[in-house]
C-alpha positions as CSV (number, residue, x, y, z in Angstrom):
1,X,-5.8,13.0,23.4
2,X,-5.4,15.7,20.4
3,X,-1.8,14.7,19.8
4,X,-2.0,11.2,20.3
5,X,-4.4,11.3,17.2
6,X,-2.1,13.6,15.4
7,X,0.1,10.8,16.1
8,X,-1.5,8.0,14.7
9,X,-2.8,10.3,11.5
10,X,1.4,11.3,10.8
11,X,2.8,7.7,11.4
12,X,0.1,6.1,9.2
13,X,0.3,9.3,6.2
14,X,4.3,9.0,6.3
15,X,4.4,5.2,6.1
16,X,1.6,4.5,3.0
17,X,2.6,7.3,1.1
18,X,5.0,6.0,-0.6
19,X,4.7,3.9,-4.0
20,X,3.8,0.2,-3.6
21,X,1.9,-2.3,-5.3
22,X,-1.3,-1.3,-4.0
23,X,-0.9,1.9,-4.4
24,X,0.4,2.1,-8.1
25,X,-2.8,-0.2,-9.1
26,X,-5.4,2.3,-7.0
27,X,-3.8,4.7,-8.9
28,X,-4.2,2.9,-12.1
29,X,-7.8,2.7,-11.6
30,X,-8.5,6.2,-10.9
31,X,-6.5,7.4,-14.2
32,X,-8.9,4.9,-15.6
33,X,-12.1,6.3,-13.3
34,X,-12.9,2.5,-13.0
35,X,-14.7,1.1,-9.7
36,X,-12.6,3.9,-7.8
37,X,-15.1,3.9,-5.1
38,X,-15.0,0.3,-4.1
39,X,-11.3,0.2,-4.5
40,X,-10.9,3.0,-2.0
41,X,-13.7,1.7,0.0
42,X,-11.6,-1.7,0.8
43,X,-8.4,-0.2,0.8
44,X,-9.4,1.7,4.2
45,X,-11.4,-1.4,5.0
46,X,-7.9,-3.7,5.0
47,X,-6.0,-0.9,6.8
48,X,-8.6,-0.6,9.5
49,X,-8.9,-4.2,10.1
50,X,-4.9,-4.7,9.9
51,X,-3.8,-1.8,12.0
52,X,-6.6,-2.4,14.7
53,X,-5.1,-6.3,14.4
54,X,-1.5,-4.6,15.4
55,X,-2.5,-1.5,18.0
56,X,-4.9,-4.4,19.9
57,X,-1.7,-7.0,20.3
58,X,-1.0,-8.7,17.1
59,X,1.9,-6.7,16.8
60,X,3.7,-7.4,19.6
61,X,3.3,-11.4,18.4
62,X,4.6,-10.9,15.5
63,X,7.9,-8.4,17.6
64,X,8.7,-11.5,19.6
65,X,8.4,-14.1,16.7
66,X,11.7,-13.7,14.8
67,X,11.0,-16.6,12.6
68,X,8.0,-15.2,11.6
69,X,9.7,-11.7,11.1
70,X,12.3,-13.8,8.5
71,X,9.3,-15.6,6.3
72,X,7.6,-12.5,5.7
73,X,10.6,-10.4,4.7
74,X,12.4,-13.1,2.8
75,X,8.7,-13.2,0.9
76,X,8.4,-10.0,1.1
77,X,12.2,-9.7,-1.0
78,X,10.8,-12.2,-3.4
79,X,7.3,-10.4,-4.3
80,X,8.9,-7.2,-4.3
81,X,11.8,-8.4,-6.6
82,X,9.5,-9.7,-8.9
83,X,6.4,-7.1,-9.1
84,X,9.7,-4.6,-10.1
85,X,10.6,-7.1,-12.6
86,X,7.3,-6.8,-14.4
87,X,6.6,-2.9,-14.0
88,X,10.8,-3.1,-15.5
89,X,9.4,-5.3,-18.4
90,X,5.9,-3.4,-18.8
91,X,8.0,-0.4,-19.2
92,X,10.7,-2.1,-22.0
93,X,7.8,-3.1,-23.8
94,X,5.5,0.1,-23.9
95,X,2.9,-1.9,-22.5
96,X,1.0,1.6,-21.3
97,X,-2.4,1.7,-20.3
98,X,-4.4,3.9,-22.9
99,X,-7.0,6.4,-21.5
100,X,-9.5,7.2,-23.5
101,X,-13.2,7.2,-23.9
102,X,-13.3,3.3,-25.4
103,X,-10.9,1.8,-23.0
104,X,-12.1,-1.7,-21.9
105,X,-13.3,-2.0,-18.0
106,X,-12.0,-4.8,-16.1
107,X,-14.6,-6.8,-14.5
108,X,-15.2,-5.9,-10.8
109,X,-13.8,-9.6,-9.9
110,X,-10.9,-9.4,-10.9
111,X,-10.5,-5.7,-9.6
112,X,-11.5,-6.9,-6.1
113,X,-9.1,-9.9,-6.7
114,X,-6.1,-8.1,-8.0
115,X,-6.8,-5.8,-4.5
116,X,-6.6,-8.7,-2.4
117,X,-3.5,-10.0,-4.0
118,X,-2.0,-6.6,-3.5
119,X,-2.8,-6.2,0.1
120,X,-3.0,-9.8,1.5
121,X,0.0,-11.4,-0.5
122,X,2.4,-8.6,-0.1
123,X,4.2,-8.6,3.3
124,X,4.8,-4.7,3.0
125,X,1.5,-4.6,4.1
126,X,2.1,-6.6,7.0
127,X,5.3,-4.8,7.9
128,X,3.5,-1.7,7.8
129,X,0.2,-2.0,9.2
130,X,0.9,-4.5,12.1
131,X,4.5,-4.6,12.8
132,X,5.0,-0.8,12.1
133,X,2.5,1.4,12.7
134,X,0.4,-1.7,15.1
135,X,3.6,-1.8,17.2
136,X,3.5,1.6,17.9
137,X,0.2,2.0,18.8
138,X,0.2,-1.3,20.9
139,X,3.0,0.8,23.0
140,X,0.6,3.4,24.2
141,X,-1.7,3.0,27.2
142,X,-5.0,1.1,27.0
143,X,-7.5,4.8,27.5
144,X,-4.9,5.9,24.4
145,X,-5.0,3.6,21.5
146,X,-8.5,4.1,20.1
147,X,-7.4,7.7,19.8
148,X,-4.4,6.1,17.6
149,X,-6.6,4.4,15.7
150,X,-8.3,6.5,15.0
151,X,-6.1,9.0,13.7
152,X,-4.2,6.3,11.8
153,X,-7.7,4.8,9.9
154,X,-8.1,9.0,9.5
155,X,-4.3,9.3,7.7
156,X,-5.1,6.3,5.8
157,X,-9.0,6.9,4.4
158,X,-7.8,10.6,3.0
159,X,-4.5,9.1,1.7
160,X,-6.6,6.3,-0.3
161,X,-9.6,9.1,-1.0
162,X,-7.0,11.5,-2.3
163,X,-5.0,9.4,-4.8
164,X,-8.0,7.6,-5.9
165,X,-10.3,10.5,-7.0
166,X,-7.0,12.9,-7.4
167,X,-5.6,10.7,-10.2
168,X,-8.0,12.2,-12.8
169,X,-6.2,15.2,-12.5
170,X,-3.0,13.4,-14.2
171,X,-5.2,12.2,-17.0
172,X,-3.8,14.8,-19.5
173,X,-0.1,14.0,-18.5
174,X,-0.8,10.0,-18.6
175,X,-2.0,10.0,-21.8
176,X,1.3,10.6,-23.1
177,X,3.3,7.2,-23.5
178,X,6.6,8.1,-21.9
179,X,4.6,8.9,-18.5
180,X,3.4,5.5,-17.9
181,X,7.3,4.1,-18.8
182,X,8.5,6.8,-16.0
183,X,5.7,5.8,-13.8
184,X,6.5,1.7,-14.0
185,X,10.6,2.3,-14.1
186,X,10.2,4.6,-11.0
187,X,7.8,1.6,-9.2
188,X,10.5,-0.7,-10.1
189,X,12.8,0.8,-8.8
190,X,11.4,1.8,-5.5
191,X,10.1,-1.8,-5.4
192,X,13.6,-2.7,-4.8
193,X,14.4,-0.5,-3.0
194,X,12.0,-1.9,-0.5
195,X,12.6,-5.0,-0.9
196,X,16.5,-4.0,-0.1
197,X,15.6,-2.7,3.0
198,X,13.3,-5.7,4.4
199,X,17.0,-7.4,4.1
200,X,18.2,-5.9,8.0
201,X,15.2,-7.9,9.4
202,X,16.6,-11.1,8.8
203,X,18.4,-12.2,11.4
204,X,20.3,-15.5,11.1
């Protein structure tokens, strides 16, 4: 049972570690200690209810739906292409987010919004949650999978707890300029690199 958990935690930690949309904004709000703990509170919300969708079936649907697989990775290449394009031109244009003491808040709204755009609208999310991480816990036996899931809500709950409350450690280094240009050129750029890879899933 032990490993099985292990396993879910290690898929789920591997896979939403890396820089995406939703995590460059979660981490944007922690520099900016702004509504940090409803942002990471539905960011684990969304993950559990997604990855339970794929471990309890959804993502074997979405396995044996090819067509399906094509839409959300030829949207998937179009969102990606484009959120690089504006971390590319917030970078060209110094358009850094200031830290300090009299930076404005954003309204919780729009926070809440912007966190449902990132999650809902981007089929990373998708490709991760159900199709990835959902498919391979849909594989295991029936007695297994809540051990799964819960090791992969687990990987996902300290990864979200751990960039959005560890970001105030890189306040000093973001309040420098140049770091928030390295930060949106190197989103960019792994934005398309993602978006590269969702290009073998096409099948014509």
């Amino acid at each position: 049972m032990l490993d099985i958990y292990i396993k879910g935690f290690v898929v789920t930690f591997s896979l939403i570690v890396a820089i995406g949309a939703q995590n460059a904004y979660i981490l944007k709000l922690g520099l900016l200690r702004q509504y940090v703990g409803i942002a990471v509170t539905l960011c684990i919300l969304f993950d559990t209810l997604l990855i339970s969708a794929g471990v309890l079936g959804l993502g074997f649907f979405i396995k044996g739906n090819q067509l399906l697989i094509n839409s959300i990775a030829i949207f998937g290449i179009v969102f990606l292409t484009f959120y690089a394009f504006l971390s590319f031109k917030s970078a060209l244009k110094n358009e850094s987010i200031q830290i300090d003491d009299q930076v404005k808040t954003n309204p919780l709204g729009k926070v809440i919004s912007m966190l449902l755009v990132f999650t809902f609208l981007n089929p990373h999310t998708y490709l991760d949650t159900i199709l990835l991480i959902g498919g391979i816990g849909a594989n295991l036996n029936d007695d297994l999978k809540l051990y799964f899931l819960l090791g992969a809500i687990s990987g996902s709950s300290l990864w979200f707890i751990s960039l959005g409350y560890g970001a105030r450690l890189l306040i000093p280094l973001f309040k420098k300029p140049i770091t928030w240009k390295i930060l949106d050129i190197s989103i960019g750029i792994i934005m398309l690199i993602i978006a590269y890879t969702l290009i073998d899933l096409i099948v014509y």
